[in-house]
Each structure stands twice: as structure tokens, then as C-alpha cells.
C-alpha beads as a LAMMPS data file, in Angstrom:
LAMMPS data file: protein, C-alpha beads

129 atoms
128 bonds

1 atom types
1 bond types

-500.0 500.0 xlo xhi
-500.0 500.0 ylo yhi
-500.0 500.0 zlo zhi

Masses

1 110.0

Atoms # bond

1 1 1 -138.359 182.919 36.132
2 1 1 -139.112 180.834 39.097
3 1 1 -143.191 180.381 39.889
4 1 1 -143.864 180.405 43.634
5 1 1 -147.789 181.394 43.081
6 1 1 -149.228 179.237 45.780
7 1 1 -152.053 177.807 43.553
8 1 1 -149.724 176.756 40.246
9 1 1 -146.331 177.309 41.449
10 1 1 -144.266 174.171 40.545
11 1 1 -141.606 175.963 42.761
12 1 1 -143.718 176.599 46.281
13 1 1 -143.128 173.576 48.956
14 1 1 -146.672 174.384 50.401
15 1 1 -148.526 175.475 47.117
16 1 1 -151.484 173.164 45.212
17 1 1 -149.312 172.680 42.163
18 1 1 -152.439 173.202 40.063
19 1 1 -151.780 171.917 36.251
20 1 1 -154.470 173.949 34.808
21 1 1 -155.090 173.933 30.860
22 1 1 -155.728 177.156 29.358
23 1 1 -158.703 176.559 26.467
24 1 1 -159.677 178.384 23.714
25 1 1 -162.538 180.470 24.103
26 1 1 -162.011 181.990 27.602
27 1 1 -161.921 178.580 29.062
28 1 1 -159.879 176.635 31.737
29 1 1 -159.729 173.178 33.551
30 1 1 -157.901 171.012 35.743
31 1 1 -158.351 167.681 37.183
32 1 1 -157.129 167.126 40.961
33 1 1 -156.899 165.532 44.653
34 1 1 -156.476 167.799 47.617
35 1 1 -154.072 166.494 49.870
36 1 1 -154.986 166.244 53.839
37 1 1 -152.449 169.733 54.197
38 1 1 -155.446 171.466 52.928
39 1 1 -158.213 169.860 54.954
40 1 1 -160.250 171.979 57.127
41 1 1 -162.936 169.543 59.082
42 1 1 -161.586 166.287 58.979
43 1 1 -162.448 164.491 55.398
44 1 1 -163.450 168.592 53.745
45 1 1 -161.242 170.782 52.537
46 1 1 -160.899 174.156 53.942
47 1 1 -163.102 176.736 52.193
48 1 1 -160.202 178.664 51.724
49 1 1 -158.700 176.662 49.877
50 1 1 -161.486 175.728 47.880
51 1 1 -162.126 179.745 47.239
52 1 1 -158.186 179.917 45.837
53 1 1 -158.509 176.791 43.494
54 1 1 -162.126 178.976 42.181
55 1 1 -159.849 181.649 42.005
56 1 1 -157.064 180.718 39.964
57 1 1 -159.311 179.041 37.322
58 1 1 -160.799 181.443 36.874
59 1 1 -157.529 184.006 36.163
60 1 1 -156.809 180.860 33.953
61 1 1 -159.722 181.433 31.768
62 1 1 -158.728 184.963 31.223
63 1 1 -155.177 184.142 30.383
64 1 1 -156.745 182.195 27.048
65 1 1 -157.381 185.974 26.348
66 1 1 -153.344 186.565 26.516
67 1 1 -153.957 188.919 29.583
68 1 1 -152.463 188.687 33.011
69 1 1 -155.280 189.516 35.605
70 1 1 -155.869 190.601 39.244
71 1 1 -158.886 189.694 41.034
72 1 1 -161.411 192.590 42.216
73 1 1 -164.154 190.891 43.312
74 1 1 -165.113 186.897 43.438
75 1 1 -168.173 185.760 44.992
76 1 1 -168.336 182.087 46.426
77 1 1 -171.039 179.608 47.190
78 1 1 -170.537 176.507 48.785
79 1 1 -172.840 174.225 47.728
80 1 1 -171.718 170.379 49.203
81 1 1 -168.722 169.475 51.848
82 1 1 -165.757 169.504 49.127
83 1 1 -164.247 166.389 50.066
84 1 1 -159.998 165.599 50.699
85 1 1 -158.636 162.719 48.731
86 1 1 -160.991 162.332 45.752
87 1 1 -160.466 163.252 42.233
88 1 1 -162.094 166.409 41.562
89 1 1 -162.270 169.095 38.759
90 1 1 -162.591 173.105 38.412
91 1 1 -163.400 174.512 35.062
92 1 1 -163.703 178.174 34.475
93 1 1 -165.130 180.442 32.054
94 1 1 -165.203 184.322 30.912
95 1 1 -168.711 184.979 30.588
96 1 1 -168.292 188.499 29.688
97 1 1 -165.748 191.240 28.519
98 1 1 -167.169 195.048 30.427
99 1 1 -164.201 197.344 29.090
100 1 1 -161.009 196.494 30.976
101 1 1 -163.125 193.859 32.859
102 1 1 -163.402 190.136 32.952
103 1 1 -166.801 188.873 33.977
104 1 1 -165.799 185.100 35.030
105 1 1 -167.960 182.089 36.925
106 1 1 -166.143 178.478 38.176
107 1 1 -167.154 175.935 39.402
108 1 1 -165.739 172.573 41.584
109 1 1 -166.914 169.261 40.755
110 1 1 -166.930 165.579 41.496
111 1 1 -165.736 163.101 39.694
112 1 1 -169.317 162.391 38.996
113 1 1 -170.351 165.577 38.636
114 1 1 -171.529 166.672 41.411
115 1 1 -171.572 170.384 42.104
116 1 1 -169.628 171.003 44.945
117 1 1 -169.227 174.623 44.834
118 1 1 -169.463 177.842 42.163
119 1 1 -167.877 181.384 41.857
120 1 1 -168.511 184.510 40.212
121 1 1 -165.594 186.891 39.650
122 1 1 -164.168 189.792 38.044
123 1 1 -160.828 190.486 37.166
124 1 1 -158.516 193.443 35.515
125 1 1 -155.890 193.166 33.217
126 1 1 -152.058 193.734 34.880
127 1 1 -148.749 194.529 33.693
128 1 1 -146.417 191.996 34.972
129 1 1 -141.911 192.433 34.971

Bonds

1 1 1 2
2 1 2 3
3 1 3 4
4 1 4 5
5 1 5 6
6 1 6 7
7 1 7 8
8 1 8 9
9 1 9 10
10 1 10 11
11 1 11 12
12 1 12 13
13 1 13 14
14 1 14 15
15 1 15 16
16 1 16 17
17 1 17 18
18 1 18 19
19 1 19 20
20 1 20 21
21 1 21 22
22 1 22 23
23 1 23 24
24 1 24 25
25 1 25 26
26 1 26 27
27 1 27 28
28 1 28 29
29 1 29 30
30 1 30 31
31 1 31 32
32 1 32 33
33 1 33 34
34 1 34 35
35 1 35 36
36 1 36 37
37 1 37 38
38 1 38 39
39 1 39 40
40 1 40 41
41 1 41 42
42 1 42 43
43 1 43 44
44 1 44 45
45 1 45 46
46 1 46 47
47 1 47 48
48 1 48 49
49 1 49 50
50 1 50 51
51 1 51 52
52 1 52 53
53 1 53 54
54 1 54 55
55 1 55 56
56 1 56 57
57 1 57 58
58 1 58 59
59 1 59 60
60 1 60 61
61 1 61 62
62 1 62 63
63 1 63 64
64 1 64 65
65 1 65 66
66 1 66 67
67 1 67 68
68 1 68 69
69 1 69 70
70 1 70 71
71 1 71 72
72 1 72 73
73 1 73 74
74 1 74 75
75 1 75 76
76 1 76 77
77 1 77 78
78 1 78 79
79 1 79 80
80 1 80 81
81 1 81 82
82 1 82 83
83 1 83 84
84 1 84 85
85 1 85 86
86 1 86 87
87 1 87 88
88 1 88 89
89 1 89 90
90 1 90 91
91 1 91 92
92 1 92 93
93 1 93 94
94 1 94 95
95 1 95 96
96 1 96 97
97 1 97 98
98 1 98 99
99 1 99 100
100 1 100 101
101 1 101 102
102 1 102 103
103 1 103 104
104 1 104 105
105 1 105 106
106 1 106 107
107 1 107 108
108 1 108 109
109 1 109 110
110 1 110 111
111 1 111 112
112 1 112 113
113 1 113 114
114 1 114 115
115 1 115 116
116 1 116 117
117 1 117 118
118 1 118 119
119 1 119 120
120 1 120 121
121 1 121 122
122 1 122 123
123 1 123 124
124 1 124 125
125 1 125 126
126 1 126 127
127 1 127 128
128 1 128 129
């Protein structure tokens, strides 16, 4: 089955390419460098961008639950200018299981560590094929 999903899709032309590792646990991660495409000022990327790489890490960390999800809600702060062309990394995390429900935060860093920006989402189950 091809994989156009614009965050992971090795198949989408336009798409991040995300190479995110699923972790036990309810965990996820991924190391990466945003390309200019996705810039927004020049030298930041575009907070949209930045809210679909929170995203999908955090769908990530429910797949280590063996559960294809949908977002319902995410919340995003931006905390520091997320910058284009410098390593970065996303790890996300179920934080809770509410029935059907996956409770989930995420977070963008620097290299060093630096918190760049943070999410809080939920997420429901889905029946894919």
C-alpha cells in the first residue's frame, strides 16, 4: 500500500518524510531538519508545520498501543521561533488512556534541548481498509 500521509509518507513529493520510531510504552521520537519548503518567516518554520510534526508524534505514540488514531482535539503552544535548517527532535507520549481516548502531550526540541514548542492532544481509535 502506497503512504502519501504528508507527515511520514515516503511516497508524497511535498510531504516531511518523518522517520518516526514507535517506543514501547506509548512513546515516539524522531530526529530531523526542516527544509526551507516549510519556512514561514525567513530562518522559522511555519507554525503549521510545526503543529503537523506535534501532531503526527503524537498519533505515533498511540500506534505503540497497536491502534490507528484520529485526532479530536490538539492544543499548541509555541514557546521559541522553531528554527529551518537545524537538527531538531519531537518526542511524544500517551499520558493517559479515558475509554476509547488517548490523552497525548509532544513536544519540539533543539538539538540542545531547548524547548521550542509543546502539544496536548487527544485522539480516537479508527478502523483503517
Amino acid at each position: 500500500m502506497e503512504n502519501y500521509c504528508f507527515a511520514c509518507g515516503p511516497s508524497n513529493p511535498y510531504g516531511l518524510k518523518l522517520k518516526i520510531e514507535i517506543e514501547p510504552g506509548g512513546k515516539s521520537y524522531v530526529e530531523f531538519i526542516p527544509k526551507r519548503e516549510y519556512e514561514g518567516y525567513p530562518g522559522i518554520m511555519h507554525g503549521g508545520i510545526t503543529s503537523t510534526i506535534l501532531d503526527e508524534i503524537m498519533v505515533y505514540a498511540c500506534k505503540s498501543y497497536g491502534e490507528d488514531v484520529v485526532t479530536a482535539k490538539i492544543e499548541v503552544r509555541f514557546l521559541k521561533p522553531v528554527p529551518i535548517g537545524k537538527k531538531l527532535i519531537a518526542r511524544g507520549k500517551v499520558v493517559e488512556k479515558k475509554g476509547r481516548a488517548f490523552i497525548t502531550e509532544g513536544e519540539i526540541t533543539g538539538e540542545d534541548g531547548t524547548l521550542l514548542a509543546k502539544a496536548k492532544g487527544t485522539f480516537f481509535p479508527i478502523k483503517l481498509g
